[in-house]
C-alpha positions as CSV (number, residue, x, y, z in Angstrom):
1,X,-32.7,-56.7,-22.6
2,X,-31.2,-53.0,-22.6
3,X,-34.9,-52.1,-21.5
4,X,-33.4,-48.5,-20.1
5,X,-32.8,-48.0,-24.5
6,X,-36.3,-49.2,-25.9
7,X,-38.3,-46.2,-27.2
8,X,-35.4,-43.7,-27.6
9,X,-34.4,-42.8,-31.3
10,X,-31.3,-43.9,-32.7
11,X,-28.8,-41.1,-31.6
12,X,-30.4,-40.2,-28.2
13,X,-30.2,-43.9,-27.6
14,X,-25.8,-43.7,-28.8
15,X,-25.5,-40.9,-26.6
16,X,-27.1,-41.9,-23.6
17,X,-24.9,-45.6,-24.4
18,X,-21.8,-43.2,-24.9
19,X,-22.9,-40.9,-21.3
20,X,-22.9,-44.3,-19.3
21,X,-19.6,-45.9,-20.5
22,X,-17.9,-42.4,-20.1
23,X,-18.8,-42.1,-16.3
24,X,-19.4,-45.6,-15.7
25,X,-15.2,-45.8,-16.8
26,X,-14.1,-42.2,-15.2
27,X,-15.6,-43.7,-12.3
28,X,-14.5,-46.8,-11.6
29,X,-10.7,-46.4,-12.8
30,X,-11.0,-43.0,-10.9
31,X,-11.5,-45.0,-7.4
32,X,-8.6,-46.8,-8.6
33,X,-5.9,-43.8,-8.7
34,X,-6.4,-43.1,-12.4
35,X,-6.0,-39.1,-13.0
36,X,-8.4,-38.7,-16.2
37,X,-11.2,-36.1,-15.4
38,X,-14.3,-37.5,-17.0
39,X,-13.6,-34.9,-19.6
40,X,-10.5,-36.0,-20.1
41,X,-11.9,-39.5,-20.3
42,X,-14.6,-38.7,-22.8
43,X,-12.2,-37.0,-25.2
44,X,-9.5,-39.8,-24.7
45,X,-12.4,-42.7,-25.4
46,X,-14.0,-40.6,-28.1
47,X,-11.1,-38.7,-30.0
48,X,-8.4,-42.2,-29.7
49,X,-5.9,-39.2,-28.5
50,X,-3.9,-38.8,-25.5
51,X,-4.4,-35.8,-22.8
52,X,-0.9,-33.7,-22.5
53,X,0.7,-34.3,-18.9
54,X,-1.2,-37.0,-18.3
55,X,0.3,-41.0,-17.6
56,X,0.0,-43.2,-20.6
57,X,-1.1,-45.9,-18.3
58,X,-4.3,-43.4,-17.5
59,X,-5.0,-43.2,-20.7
60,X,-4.3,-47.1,-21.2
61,X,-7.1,-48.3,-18.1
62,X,-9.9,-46.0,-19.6
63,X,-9.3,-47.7,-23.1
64,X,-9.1,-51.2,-21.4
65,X,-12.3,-50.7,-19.3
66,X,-14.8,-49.3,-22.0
67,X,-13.4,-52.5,-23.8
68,X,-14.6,-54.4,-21.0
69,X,-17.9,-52.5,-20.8
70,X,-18.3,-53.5,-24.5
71,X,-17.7,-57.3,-24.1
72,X,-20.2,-56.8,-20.9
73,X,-22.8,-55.9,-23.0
74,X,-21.6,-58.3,-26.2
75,X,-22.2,-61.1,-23.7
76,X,-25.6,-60.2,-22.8
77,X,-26.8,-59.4,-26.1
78,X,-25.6,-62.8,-27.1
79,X,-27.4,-64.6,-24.4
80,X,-24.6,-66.2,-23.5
81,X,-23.7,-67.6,-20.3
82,X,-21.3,-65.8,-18.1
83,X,-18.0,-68.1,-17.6
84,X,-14.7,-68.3,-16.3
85,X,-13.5,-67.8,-19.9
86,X,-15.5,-64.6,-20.1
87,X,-14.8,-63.4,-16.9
88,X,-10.7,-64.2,-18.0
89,X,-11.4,-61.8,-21.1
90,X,-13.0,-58.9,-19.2
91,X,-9.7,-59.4,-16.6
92,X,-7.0,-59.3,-19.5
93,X,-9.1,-56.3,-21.2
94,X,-9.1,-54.2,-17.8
95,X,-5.6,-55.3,-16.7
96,X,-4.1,-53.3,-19.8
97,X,-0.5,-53.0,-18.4
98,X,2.1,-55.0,-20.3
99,X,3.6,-57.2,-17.6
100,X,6.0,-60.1,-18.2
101,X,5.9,-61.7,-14.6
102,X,5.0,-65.3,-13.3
103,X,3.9,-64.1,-10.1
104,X,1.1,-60.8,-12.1
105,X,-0.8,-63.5,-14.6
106,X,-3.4,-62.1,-16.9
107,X,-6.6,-63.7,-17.7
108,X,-5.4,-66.5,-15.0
109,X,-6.3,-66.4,-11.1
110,X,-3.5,-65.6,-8.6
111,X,-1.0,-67.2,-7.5
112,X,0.3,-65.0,-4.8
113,X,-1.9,-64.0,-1.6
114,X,-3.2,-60.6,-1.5
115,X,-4.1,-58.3,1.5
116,X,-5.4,-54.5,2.0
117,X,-4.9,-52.2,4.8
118,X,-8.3,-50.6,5.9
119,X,-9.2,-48.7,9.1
120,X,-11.9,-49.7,11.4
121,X,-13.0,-47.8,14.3
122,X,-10.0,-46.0,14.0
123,X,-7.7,-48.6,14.2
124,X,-5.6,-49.8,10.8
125,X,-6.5,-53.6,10.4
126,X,-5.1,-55.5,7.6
127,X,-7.9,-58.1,5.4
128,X,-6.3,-60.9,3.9
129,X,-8.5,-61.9,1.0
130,X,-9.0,-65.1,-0.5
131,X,-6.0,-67.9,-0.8
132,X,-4.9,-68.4,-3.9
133,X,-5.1,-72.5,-3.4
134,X,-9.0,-71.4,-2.8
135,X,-9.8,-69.4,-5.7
136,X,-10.9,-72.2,-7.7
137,X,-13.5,-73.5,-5.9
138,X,-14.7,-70.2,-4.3
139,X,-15.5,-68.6,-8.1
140,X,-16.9,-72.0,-8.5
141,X,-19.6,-70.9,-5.7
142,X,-19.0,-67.1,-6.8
143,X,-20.4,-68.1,-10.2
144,X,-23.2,-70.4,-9.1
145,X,-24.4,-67.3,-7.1
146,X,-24.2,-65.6,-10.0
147,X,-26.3,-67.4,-11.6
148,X,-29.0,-68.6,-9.2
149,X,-29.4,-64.6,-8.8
150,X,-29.8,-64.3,-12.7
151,X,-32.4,-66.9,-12.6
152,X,-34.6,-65.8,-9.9
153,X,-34.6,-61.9,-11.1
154,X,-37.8,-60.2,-12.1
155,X,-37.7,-57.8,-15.3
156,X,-37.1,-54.5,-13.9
157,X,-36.9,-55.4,-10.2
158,X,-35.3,-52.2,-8.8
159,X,-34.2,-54.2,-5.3
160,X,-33.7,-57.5,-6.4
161,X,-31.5,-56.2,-9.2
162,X,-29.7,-53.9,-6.1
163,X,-29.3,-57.1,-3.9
164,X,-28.0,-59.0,-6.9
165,X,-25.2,-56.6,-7.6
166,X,-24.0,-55.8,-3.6
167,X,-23.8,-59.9,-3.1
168,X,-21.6,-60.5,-6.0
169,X,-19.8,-57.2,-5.3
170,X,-19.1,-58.1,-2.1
171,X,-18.5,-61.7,-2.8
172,X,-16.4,-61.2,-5.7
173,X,-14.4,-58.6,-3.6
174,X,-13.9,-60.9,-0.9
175,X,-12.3,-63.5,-2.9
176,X,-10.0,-60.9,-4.9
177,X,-9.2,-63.4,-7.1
178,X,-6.9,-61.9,-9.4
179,X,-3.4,-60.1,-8.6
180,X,-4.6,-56.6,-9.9
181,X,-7.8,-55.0,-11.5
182,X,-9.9,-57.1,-8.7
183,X,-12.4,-53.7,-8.1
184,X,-12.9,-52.5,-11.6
185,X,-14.2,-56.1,-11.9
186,X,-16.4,-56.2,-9.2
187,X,-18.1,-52.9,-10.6
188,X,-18.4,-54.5,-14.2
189,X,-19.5,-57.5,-13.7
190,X,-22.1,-57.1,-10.6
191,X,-23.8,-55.1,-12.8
192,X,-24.7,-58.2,-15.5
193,X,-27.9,-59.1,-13.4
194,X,-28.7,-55.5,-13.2
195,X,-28.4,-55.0,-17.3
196,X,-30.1,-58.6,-17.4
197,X,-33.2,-56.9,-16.0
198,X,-33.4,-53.8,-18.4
199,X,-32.0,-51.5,-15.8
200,X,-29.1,-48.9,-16.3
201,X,-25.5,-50.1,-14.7
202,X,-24.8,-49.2,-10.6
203,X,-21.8,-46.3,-11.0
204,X,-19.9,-45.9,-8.1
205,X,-19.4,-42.3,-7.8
206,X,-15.6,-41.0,-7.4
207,X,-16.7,-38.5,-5.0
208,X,-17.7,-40.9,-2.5
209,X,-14.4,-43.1,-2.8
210,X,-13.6,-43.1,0.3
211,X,-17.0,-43.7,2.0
212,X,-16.9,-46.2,-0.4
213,X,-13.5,-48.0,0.9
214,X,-15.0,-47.3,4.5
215,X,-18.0,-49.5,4.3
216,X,-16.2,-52.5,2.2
217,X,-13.3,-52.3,5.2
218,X,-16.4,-52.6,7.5
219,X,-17.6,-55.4,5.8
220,X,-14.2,-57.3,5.6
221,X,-13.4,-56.6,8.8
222,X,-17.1,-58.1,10.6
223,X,-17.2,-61.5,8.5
224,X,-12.9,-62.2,8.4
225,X,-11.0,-63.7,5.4
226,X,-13.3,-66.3,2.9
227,X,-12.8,-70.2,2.9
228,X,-14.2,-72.5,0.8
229,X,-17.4,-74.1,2.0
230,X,-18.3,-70.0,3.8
231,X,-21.4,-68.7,3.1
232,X,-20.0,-66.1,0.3
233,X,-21.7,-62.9,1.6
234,X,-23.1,-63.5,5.1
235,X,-26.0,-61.2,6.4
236,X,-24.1,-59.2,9.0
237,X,-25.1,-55.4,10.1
238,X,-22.4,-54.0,8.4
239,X,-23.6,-55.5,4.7
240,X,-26.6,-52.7,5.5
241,X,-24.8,-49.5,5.0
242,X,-23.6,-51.0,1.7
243,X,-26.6,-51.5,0.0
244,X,-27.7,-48.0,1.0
245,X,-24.8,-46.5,-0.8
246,X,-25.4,-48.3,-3.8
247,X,-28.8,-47.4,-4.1
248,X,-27.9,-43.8,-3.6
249,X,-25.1,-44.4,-6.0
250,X,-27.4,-45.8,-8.6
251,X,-29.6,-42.3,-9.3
252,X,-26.7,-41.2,-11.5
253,X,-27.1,-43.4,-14.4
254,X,-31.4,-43.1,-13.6
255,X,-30.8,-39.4,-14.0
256,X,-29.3,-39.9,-17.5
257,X,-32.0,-42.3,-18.8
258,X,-34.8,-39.8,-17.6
259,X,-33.2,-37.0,-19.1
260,X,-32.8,-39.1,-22.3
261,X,-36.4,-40.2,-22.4
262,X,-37.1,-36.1,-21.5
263,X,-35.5,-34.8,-24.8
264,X,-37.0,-38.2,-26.5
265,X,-40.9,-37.1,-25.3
266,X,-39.9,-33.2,-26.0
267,X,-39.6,-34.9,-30.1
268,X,-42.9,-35.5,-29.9
């Protein structure tokens, strides 16, 4: 477990922890809309003070999703197995936004449809995701994925660890099965196999947000809106390009743990 850590001392080890939850957050909340800079995001998450000019409910989602990261790694330390009651805790830690409303739950899956607009060969297509009379039984085939992936993982395994995360990415994605928060949970939690096998997390990078959007519209758009009993992530051309990115995507967080284990050999 936390493999990427082993070897480093004590406060190379916190920093390089503290260097991944700061972009790892920036990141994801940034592909969201959130206006932090990941300066902004490392003072906020380090100093517990808020950035002049800047929304309170920024400063709120980076809070919520370094919470989140934390109970990601709780769980794995732990051993324990990854639930629906788990998966409820990571949503209500994420999904910081005080809302009273019947039709937003928290920590509960949703009760009203959502849909996204995407564009497709130039053409604006709207995806429907998953119904919200399905959600139940397609997390209970989202979570057996999960862990039949978990299971058959090899310590270490660069590409099964990259397969593991796109599937449930793009599984969980499909199903959407929460009102709001649906993306920054499909970052977090695709990356437990990935952790699992000693590796560092998958970042998405802000930069590439909207070559990001592009290839999960391509993806929606080839394999239609999920039903219970669908294969969860079918093998179509388009679920290529994908797994490309996220490789590419990945050498951000390998860059930090070989410069960590650089200053680590240059103590020696």
């Amino acid at each position: 477990m936390f493999e990427f850590l082993k070897g480093l001392d004590n406060d190379i080890r916190q920093a390089l922890r503290i260097q991944l939850r700061d972009l790892w957050t920036h990141t994801s909340t940034a592909i969201e809309g959130n206006t932090l800079t990941l300066g902004e995001t490392a003072f906020v998450l380090k100093e517990g003070l808020t950035v002049s000019g800047k929304p309170l409910k920024d400063h709120q989602e980076v809070v919520g999703h370094a919470r989140a990261i934390d109970l990601i790694y709780d769980c794995l330390a732990k051993e324990e197995t990854f639930s629906e009651t788990t998966l409820f805790a990571l949503h209500k830690a994420v999904q910081t936004e005080v809302v009273v409303d019947v039709y937003k739950p928290v920590g509960r899956w949703k009760n009203e449809p959502n849909s996204t607009v995407g564009v497709v060969d130039g053409k604006q297509v709207i995806f429907e995701y998953g119904r919200p009379a399905d959600v139940p039984l397609l997390m209970e085939a989202w979570f057996e994925l999960y862990h039949d992936l978990v299971q058959a993982i090899q310590p270490e395994d660069d590409q099964q660890a990259l397969n593991a995360y796109v599937r449930l990415h793009m599984g969980f994605v499909r199903i959407h099965p929460f009102f709001d928060g649906n993306g920054r949970l499909a970052r977090l939690i695709a990356n437990l196999p990935v952790l699992k096998t000693g590796l560092p997390p998958i970042i998405i990078p802000r930069e590439q947000r909207k070559a990001y959007i592009d290839a999960l519209s391509a993806y929606h758009f080839s394999v239609g809106q999920i039903r219970p009993g669908n294969e969860l992530v079918p093998e179509t051309m388009e679920l290529r390009p994908i797994i490309e990115f996220c490789k590419e995507a990945w050498k951000a967080s390998l860059t930090l743990v070989d410069e960590a284990r650089e200053k680590q050999n240059n103590r020696l």
